[in-house]
C-alpha positions as CSV (number, residue, x, y, z in Angstrom):
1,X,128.5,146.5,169.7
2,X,128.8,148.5,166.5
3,X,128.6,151.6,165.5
4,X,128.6,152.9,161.9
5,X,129.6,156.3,159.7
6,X,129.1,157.3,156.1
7,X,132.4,158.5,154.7
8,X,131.0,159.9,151.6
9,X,127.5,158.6,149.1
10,X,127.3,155.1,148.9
11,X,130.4,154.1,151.2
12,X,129.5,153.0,154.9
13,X,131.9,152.2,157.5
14,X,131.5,150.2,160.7
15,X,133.7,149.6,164.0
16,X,132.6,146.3,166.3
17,X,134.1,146.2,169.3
18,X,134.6,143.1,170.3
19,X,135.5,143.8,174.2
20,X,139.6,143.2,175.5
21,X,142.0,140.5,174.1
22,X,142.6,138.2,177.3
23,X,146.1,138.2,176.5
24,X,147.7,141.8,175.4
25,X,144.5,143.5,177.1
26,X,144.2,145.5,174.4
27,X,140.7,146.3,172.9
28,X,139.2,144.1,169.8
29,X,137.6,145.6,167.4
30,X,136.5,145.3,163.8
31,X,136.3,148.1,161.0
32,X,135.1,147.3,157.5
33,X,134.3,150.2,155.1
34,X,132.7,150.2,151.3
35,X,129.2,149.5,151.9
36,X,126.7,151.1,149.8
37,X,124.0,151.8,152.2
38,X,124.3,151.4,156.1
39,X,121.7,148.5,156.0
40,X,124.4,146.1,154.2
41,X,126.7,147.5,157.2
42,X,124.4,146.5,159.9
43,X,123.5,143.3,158.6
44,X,127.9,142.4,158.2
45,X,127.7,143.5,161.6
46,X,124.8,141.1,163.2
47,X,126.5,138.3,160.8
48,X,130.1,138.6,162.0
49,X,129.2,139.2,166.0
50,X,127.0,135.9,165.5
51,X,130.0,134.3,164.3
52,X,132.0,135.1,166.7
53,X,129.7,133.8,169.2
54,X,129.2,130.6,167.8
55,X,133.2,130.4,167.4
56,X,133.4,130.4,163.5
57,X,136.0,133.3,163.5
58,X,138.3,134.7,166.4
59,X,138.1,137.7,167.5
60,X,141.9,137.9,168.9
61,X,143.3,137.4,165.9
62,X,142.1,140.7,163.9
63,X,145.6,142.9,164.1
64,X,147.3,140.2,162.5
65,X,148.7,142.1,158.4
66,X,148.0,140.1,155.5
67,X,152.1,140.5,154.9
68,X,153.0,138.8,157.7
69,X,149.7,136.3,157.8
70,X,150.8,135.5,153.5
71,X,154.2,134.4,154.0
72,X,153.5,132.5,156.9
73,X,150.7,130.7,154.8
74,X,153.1,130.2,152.0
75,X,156.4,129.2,154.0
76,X,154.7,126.5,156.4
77,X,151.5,125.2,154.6
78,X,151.5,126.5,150.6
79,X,154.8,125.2,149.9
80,X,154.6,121.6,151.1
81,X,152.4,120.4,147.8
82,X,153.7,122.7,145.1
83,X,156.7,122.0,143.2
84,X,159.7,124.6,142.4
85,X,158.6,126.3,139.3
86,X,154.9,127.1,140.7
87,X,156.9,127.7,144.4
88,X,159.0,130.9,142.2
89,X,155.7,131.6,140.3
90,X,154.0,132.2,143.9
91,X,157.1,134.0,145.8
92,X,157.0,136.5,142.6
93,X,152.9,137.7,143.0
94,X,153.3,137.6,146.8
95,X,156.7,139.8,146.8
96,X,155.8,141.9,143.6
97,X,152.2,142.4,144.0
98,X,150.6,141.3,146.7
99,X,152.7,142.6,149.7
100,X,153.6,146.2,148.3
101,X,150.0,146.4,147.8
102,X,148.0,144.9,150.2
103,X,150.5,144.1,152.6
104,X,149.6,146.6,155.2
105,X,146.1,145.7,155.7
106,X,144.9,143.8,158.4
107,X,143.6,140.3,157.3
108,X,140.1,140.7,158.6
109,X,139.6,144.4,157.5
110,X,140.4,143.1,153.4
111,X,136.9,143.5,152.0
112,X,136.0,142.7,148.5
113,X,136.3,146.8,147.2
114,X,139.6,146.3,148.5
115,X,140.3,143.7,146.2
116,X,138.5,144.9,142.9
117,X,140.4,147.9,143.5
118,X,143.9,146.0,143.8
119,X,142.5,143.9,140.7
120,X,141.9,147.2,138.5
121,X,144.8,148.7,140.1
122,X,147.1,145.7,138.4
123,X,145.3,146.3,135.0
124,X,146.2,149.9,134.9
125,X,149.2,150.6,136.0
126,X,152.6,151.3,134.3
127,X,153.4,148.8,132.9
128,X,149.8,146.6,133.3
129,X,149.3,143.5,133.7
130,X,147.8,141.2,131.3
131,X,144.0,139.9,132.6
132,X,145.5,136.1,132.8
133,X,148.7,137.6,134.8
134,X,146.2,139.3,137.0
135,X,143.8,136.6,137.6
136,X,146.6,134.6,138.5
137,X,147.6,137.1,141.5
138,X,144.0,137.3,142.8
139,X,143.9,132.9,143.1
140,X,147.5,133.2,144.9
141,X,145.5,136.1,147.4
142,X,142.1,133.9,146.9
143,X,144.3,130.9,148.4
144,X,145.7,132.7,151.0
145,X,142.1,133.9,152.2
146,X,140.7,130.3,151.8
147,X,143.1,129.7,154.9
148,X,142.6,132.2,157.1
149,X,139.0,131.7,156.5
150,X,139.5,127.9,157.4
151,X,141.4,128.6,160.5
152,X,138.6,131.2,161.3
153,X,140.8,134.1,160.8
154,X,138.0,135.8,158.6
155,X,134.4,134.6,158.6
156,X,133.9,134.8,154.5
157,X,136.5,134.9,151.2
158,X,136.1,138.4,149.6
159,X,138.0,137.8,146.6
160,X,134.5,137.6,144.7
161,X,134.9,140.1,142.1
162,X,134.5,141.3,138.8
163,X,137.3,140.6,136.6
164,X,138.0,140.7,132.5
165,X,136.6,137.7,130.5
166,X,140.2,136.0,129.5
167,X,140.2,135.3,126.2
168,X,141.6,131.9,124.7
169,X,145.6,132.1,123.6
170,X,145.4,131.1,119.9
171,X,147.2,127.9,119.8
172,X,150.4,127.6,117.9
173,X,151.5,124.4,115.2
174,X,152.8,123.1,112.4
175,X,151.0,121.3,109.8
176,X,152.5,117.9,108.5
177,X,154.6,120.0,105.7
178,X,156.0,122.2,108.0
179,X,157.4,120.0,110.2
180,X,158.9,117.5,107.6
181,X,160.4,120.9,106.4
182,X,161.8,121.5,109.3
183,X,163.0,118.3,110.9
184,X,164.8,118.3,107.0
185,X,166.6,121.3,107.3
186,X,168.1,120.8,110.7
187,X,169.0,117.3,110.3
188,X,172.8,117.4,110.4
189,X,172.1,119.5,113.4
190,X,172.2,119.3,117.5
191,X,168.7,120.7,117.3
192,X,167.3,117.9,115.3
193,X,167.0,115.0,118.1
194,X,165.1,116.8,120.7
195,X,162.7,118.1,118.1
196,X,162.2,115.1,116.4
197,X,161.5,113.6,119.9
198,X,158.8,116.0,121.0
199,X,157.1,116.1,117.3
200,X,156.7,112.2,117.8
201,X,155.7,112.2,121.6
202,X,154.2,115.1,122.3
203,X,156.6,116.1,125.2
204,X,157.0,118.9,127.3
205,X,160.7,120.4,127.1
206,X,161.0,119.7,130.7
207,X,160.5,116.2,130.5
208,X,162.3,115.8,127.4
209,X,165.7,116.3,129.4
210,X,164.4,114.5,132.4
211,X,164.6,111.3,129.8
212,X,167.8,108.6,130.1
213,X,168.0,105.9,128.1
214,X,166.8,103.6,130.7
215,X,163.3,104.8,130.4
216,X,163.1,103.5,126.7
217,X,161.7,99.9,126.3
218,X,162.3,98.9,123.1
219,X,160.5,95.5,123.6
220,X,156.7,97.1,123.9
221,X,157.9,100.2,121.8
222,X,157.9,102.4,124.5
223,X,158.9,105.3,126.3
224,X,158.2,106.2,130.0
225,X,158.3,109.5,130.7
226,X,159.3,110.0,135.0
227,X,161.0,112.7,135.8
228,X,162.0,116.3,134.6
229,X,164.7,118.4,134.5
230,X,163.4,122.4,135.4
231,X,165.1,125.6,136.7
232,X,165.2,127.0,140.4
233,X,164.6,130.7,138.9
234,X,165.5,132.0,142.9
235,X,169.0,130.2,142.5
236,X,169.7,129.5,138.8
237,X,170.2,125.9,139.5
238,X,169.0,123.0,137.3
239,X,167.2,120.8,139.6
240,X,166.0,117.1,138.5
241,X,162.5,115.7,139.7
242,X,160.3,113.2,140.0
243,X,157.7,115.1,140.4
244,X,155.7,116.5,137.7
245,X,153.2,118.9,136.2
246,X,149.9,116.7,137.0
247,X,149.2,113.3,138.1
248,X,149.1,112.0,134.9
249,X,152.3,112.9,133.4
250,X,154.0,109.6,134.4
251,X,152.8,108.0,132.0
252,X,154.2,105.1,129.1
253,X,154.2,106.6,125.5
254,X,154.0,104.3,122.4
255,X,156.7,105.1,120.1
256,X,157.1,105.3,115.8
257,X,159.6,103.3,114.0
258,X,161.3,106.5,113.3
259,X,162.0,107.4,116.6
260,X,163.1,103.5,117.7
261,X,165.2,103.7,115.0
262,X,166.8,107.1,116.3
263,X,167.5,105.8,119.8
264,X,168.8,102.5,118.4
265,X,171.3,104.8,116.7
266,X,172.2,107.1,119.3
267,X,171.8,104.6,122.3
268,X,174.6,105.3,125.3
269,X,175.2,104.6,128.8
270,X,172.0,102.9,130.4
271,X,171.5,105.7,133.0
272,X,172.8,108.4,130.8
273,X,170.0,111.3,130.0
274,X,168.7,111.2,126.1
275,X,169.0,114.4,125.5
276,X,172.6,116.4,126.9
277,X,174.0,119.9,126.2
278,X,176.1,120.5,124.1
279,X,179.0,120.0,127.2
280,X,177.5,116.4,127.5
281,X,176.0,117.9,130.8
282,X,172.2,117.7,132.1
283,X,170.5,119.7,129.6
284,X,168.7,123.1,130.4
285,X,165.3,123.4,128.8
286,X,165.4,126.9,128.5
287,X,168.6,126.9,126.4
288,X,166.6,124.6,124.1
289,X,164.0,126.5,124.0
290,X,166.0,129.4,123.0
291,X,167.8,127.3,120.5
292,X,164.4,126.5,118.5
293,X,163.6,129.9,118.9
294,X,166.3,131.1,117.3
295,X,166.7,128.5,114.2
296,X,163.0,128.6,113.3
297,X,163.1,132.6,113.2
298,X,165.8,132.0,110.0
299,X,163.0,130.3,108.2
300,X,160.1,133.2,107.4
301,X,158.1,131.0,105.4
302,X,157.5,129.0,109.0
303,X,154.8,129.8,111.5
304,X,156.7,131.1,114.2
305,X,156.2,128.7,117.1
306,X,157.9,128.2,120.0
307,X,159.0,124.8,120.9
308,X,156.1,124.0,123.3
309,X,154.3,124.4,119.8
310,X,155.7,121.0,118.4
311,X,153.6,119.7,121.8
312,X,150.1,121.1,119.7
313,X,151.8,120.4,116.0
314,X,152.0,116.7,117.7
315,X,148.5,116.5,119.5
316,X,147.1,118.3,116.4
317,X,148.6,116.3,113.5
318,X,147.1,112.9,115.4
319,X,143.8,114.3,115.9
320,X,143.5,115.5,112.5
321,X,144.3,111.9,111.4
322,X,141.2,110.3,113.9
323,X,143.2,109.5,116.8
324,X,140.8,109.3,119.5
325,X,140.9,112.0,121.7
326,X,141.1,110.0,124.8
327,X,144.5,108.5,123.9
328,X,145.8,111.6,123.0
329,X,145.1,113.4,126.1
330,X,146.8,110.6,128.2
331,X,149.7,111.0,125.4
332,X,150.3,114.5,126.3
333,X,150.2,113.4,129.9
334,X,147.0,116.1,130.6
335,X,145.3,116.2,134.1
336,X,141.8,114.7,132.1
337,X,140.4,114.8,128.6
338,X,138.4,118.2,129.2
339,X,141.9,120.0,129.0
340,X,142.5,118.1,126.0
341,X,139.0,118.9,124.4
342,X,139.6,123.1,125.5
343,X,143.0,123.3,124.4
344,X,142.2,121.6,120.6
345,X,138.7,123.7,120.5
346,X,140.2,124.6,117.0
347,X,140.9,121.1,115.6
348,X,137.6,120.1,117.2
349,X,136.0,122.4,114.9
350,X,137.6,121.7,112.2
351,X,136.7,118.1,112.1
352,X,133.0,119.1,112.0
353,X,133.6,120.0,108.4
354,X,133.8,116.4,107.6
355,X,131.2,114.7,109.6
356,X,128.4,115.2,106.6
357,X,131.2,113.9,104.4
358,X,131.7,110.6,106.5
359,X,128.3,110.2,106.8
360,X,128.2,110.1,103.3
361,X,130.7,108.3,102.9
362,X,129.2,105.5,106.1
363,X,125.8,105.5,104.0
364,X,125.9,105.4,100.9
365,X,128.1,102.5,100.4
């Protein structure tokens, strides 16, 4: 049975009662609120008490806080098929966000004002949020939801809401010059191998110190890429994997004379890693990162790209020259060639400048 009150114009509340929980005794019942007329209210409530009859969602768990419901999600199902760096990336939204937010509602009483609310509320605040930050905390909620919905916690997902068009981050590289610039000026330097290995491979900086010198096959001309090396933000450890960032990324990458010639050079202990610090201990991206940072910033006339930049300055500079996208994408070790295609929008287009000129070119020999 429901019954139903207006709280103020165009905002209608309802209360099912859903009769006494078998076990505590204590009475079940339902309230949702933010309906803009009581029809929409009366119609949730003939949809959810049919649901409950035909057993989609139970009725004795409705007191259960999306606090304690989140972490339990996380802890015993979430983390199982996420590796460390998204496992930190998820603890921070739940713990930061998500629970001093939201935490004190009751799973099934989260409605979808509740969550454009939270959503503007992330937008607005001091300091906000960037839109891809916050869209980012709404899919780790969303996720969360899809669960309890699945385990008929709550009878729909009502995370649909309105959010800011993300625009595309411009992407970041070096053209040809550059980067024989740069390789030049830091050649007596430690930076100089690891950026000469990512500018020929494409690599992220992760799986660039995940590389020993047993994954180089210098028969084929190869390098297979297996592991990486990334950082436990929650205990500042530097943990090695086998797992990585999609199901592509193991993959075999055809290698330039330049950089045979490098290794051939440089070549150590079999099962020693490629790339060390400069303690000849397992080497911490990030301190690379910051490393390549801080070099490039000397040199003004440079773009100022990051490291992960000499990934695009790779994938650009072969696409540019005609490599087929197709091999490029499984190159860079993306999850398909659509991410490929959306991340090089910007080359893409550029190439359409010469089509009439190859056409020429095809045709009029």
């Amino acid at each position: 049975m429901a019954s139903y009150k207006q709280i103020k114009k165009g905002n209608w509340k309802v209360t099912i009662s859903l009769g006494t929980d078998p076990v505590t005794h204590k009475r079940m019942r339902v309230i949702k609120q933010g309906f803009k007329t009581k029809k929409e209210a009366e119609q949730f409530a003939i949809n959810y008490e049919n649901e409950v009859n035909k057993g989609l969602i139970s009725p004795t768990k409705q007191d259960i806080l999306l606090k304690d419901f989140i972490l339990d999600w996380f802890n015993n199902h979430k983390v199982l098929s996420i590796g460390v760096t998204t496992k930190n990336h998820y603890i921070s939204r739940i713990k930061t966000y998500i629970i001093p937010l939201l935490g004190s509602y009751k799973v099934a009483e989260i409605d979808t004002l509740t969550i454009q609310k939270f959503y503007n509320h992330l937008l607005t605040k001091n300091p906000p949020l960037k839109p891809s930050s916050a869209k980012k905390v709404i899919e780790t909620l969303n996720n969360c939801l899809s669960y309890a919905k699945k385990i008929k916690l709550i009878s729909y997902i009502p995370s649909d809401i309105e959010t800011i068009k993300i625009e595309k981050p411009k992407i970041e590289y070096w053209n040809q010059k550059e980067l024989k610039f740069f390789l030049n000026e830091i050649k007596d330097t430690y930076l100089y191998f690891p950026t000469l290995i990512i500018a020929m491979t494409g690599l992220r900086v992760a799986e660039l110190c995940g590389l020993k010198w047993s994954d180089i096959d210098y028969k084929k001309g190869y390098l297979n890429v297996n592991r990486q090396v990334i950082r436990d933000e929650s205990t500042h450890n530097l943990i090695i994997q086998d797992t990585l960032k999609t199901n592509k990324s193991k993959r075999a990458i055809s290698l330039p004379k330049i950089l045979i010639n490098e290794f051939r050079t440089r070549q150590s202990s079999y099962d020693n890693f490629i790339i060390l610090s400069r303690n000849e201990e397992v080497c911490n991206p990030r301190n690379i990162s910051m490393e390549f940072k801080r070099i490039v910033s000397k040199y003004k006339e440079l773009p100022q790209i990051t490291i992960h930049g000499l990934r695009h300055t790779h994938a650009t500079i072969l696409i540019l020259n005609g490599e087929n996208i197709k091999v490029v994408s499984d190159r860079l070790g993306h999850k398909d060639v659509t991410t490929t295609l959306n991340t090089y929008t910007h080359i893409m287009d550029k190439m359409k400048d010469n089509t009439a000129y190859l056409l020429d070119t095809i045709f009029n020999k």
